[in-house]
KENU-383617 format. One record per residue (C-alpha): residue in one letter; x negated, y negated, z. Coordinates in steps of 0.1 Angstrom, whole numbers, padded with zeros to 4 digits, always signed. Layout:
KENU-383617
aXYZ
...
end
This chain:
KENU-383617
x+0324-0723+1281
x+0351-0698+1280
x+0346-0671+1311
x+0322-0691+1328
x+0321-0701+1362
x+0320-0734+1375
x+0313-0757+1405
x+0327-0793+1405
x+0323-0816+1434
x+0341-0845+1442
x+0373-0822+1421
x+0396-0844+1441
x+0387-0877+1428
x+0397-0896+1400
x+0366-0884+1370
x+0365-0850+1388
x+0408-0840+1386
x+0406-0850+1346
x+0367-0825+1344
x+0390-0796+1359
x+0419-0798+1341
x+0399-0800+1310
x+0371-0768+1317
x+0405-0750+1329
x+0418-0761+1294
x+0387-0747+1282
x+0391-0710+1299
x+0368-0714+1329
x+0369-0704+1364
x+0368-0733+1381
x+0357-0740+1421
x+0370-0774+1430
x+0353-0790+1458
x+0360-0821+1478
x+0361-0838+1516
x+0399-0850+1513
x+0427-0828+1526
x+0444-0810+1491
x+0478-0838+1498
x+0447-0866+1490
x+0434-0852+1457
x+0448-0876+1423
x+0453-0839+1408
x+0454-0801+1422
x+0454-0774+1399
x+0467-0743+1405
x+0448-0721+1388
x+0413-0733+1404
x+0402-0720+1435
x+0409-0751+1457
x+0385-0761+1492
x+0382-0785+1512
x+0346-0791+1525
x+0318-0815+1533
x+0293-0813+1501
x+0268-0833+1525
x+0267-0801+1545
x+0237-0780+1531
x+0256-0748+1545
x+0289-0761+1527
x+0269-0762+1489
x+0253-0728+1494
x+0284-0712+1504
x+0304-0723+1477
x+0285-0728+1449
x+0272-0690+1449
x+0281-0673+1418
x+0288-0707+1396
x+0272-0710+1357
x+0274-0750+1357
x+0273-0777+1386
x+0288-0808+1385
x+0281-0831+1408
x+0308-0863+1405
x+0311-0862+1444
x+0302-0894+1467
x+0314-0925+1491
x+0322-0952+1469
x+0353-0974+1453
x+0353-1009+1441
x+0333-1037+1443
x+0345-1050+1476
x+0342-1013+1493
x+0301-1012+1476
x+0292-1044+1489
x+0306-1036+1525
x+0294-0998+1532
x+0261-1002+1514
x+0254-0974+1544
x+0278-0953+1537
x+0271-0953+1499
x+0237-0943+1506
x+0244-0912+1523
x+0257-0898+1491
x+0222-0889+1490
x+0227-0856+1508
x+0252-0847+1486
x+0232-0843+1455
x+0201-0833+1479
x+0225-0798+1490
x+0236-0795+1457
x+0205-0793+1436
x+0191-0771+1466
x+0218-0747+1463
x+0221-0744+1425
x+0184-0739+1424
x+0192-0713+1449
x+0217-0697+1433
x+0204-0701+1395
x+0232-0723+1383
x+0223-0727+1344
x+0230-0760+1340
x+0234-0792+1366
x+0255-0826+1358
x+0251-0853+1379
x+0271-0881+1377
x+0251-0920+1376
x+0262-0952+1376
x+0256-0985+1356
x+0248-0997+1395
x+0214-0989+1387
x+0202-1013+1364
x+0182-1047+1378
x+0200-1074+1391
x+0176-1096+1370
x+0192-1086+1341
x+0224-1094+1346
x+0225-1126+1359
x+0246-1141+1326
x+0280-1135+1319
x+0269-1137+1277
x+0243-1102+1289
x+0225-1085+1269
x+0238-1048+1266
x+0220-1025+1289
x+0197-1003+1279
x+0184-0968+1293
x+0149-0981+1293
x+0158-1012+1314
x+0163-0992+1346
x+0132-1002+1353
x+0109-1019+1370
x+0139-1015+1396
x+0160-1034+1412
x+0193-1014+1413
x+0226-1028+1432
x+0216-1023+1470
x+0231-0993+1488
x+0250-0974+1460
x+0226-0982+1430
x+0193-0974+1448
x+0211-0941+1462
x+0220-0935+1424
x+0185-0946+1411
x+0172-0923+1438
x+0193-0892+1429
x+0187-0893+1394
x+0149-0888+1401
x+0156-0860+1423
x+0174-0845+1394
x+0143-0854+1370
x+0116-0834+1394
x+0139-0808+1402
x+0137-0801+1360
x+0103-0810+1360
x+0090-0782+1390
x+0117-0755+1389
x+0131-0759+1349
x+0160-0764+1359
x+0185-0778+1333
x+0198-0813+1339
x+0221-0841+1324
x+0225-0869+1335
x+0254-0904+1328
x+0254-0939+1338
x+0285-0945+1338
x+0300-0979+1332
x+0332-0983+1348
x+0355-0955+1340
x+0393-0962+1344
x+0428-0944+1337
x+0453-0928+1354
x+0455-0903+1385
x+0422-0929+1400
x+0427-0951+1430
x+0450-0984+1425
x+0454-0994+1460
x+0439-0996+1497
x+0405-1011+1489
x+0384-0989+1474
x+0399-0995+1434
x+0380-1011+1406
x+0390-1042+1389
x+0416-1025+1360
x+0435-1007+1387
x+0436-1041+1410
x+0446-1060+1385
x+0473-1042+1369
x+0490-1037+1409
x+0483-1070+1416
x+0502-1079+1392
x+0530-1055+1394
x+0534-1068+1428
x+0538-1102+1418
x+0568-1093+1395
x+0582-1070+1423
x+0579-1098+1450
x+0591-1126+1424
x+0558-1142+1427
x+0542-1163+1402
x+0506-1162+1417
x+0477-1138+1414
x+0442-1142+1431
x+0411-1135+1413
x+0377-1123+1427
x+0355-1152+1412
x+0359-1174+1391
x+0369-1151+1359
x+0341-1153+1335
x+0320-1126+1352
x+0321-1097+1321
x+0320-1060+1321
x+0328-1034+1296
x+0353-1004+1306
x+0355-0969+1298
x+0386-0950+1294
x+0390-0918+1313
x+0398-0895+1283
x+0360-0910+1267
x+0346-0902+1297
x+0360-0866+1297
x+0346-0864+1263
x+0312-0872+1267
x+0306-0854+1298
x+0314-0823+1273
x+0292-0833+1245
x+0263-0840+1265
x+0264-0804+1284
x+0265-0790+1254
x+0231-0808+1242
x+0194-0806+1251
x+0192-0840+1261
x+0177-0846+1296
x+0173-0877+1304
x+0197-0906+1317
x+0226-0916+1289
x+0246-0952+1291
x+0282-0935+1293
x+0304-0967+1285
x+0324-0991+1259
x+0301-1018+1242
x+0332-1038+1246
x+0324-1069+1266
x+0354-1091+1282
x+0357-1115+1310
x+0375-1109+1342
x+0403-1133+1329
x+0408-1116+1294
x+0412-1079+1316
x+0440-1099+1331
x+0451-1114+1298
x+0459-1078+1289
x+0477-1066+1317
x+0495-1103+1320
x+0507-1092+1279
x+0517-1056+1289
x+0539-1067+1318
x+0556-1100+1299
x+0545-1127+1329
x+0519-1151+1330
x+0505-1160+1363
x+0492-1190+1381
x+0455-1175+1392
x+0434-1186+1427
x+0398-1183+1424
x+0384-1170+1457
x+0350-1177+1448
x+0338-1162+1483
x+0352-1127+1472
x+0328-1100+1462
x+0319-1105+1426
x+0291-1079+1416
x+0268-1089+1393
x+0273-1119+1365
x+0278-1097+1336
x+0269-1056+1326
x+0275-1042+1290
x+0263-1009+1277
x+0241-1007+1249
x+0249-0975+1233
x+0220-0972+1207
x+0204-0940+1224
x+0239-0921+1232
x+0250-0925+1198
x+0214-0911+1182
x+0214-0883+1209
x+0252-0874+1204
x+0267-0891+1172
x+0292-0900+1194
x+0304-0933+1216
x+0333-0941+1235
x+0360-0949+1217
x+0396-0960+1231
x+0395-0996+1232
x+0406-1011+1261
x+0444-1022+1254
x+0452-0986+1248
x+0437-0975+1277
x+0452-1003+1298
x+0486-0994+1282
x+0483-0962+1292
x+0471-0971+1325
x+0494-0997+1335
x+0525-0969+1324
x+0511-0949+1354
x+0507-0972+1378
x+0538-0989+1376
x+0552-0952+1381
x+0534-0948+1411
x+0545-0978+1425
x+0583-0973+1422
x+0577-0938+1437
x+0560-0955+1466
x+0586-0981+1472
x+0614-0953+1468
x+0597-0939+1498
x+0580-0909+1485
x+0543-0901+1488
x+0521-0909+1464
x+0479-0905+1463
x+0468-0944+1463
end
């Protein structure tokens, strides 16, 4: 990797701040991309060149992107489950995102392209039971991906596929299955169910409250990635020949109430909870099966989830007393 140069998009995001730091770590040149002013982005680094720019824009991809080894594409509208299920529009227009980009690092003969999935693609149907069955690559199909955001996903990573199949270009692809940590979004709508429940929390103990609402009724399940896993296996799978869609996620299952059990133990409270069963829920349960990642790799994720809550509840706790102190923090 050393000496190369490459293009991330999306660099001001939560997944794309940790892939900088770590290819500048690893003695790259690094253009950073992303639609937020520079004050916005969870983590700036210095030593990459830094721009603000619409990746939607086909002129914004060509310009940029000239010049770059690698392209990673970890750039698009999305957040939480309430912000999915509410700008299913909005989600889909990611589209022209990885559209640009593929055109332009075609264009410009980028070795290698990364584009960055979700677990949002797999069918509905399969996860209607909170006791699910691990998902596996295969079961993408027939589809019936998450509407908006999944199908935009779904979509994209066929793009990806043809663009291999007619020009050779080189092409990895993750699913990922709900990647947490810290330096992601905690507040304002658009944070995923780790994040909300650890501030939720903290802002019970701040406001001397001894109540915490839950989305649902607790028992939907989900298995959660830690950041530094993620990092990880975005490296490993560049650096094989393996084209085709990866799982990228923990195989360990937990309910929605056990999450909080965690974060409930790391803070020293225990809280009365209110089911709003009329909040957005996702589906009834999603688990990674990790059978083909660990064939093609030898490798799976591997931080279990109370060290990787402890670690991200240290964070966000920080952020919050710098935000209460009255000094800015990215939310």
């Amino acid at each position: 990797m050393r000496d190369q140069k490459i293009f991330v998009g999306g660099a001001g995001g939560f997944i794309g701040g940790h892939l900088v730091r770590s290819l500048l770590g690893q003695g790259c040149q690094v253009i950073a991309v992303d639609l937020k002013p520079l004050k916005q982005w969870y983590q700036k680094h210095s030593e990459a060149e830094n721009y603000v720019a619409n990746l939607q824009e086909k002129s914004a991809c060509f310009k940029l992107m000239e010049g770059c080894d690698e392209v990673y594409n970890l750039a698009c509208d999305m957040g939480g489950m309430g912000f999915i299920e509410n700008n299913k529009a909005l989600c889909m227009l990611s589209v022209l995102i990885n559209t640009h980009m593929l055109m332009a690092a075609k264009h410009h003969g980028a070795g290698k392209y990364f584009y960055s999935s979700s677990a949002c693609v797999y069918p509905d149907y399969r996860q209607q039971d909170s006791n699910v069955t691990a998902l596996k690559e295969s079961d993408a199909y027939p589809a019936m991906p998450e509407n908006g955001y999944g199908w935009e996903k779904l979509f994209s990573e066929r793009l990806c596929k043809h663009y291999e199949e007619d020009f050779g270009m080189k092409v990895r692809v993750y699913r990922f299955h709900n990647v947490y940590g810290p330096f992601g979004t905690w507040d304002g709508g658009r944070e995923k169910a780790p994040a909300a429940m650890i501030r939720k929390v903290i802002e019970a103990l701040d406001k001397g409250k001894t109540e915490i609402e839950v989305w649902g009724d607790g028992e939907q399940t989900r298995s959660f990635m830690y950041i530094d896993d993620c990092i990880t296996g975005i490296d490993k799978l560049m650096n094989s020949g393996h084209s085709d869609p990866l799982n990228l996620g923990r195989s360990e299952l937990v309910t929605i109430n056990q999450l909080l059990d965690f974060v409930e133990d790391l803070a020293g409270v225990q809280l009365t909870r209110n089911y709003n069963l009329s909040a957005p829920q996702g589906v009834r349960g999603r688990n990674s099966d990790n059978t083909e990642i660990k064939k093609v790799l030898g490798w799976e994720p591997e931080v279990d989830l109370k060290t990787g809550m402890e670690e991200t509840y240290r964070w966000i706790k920080e952020q919050f007393d710098l935000r209460k102190s009255g000094k800015h923090v990215v939310q």
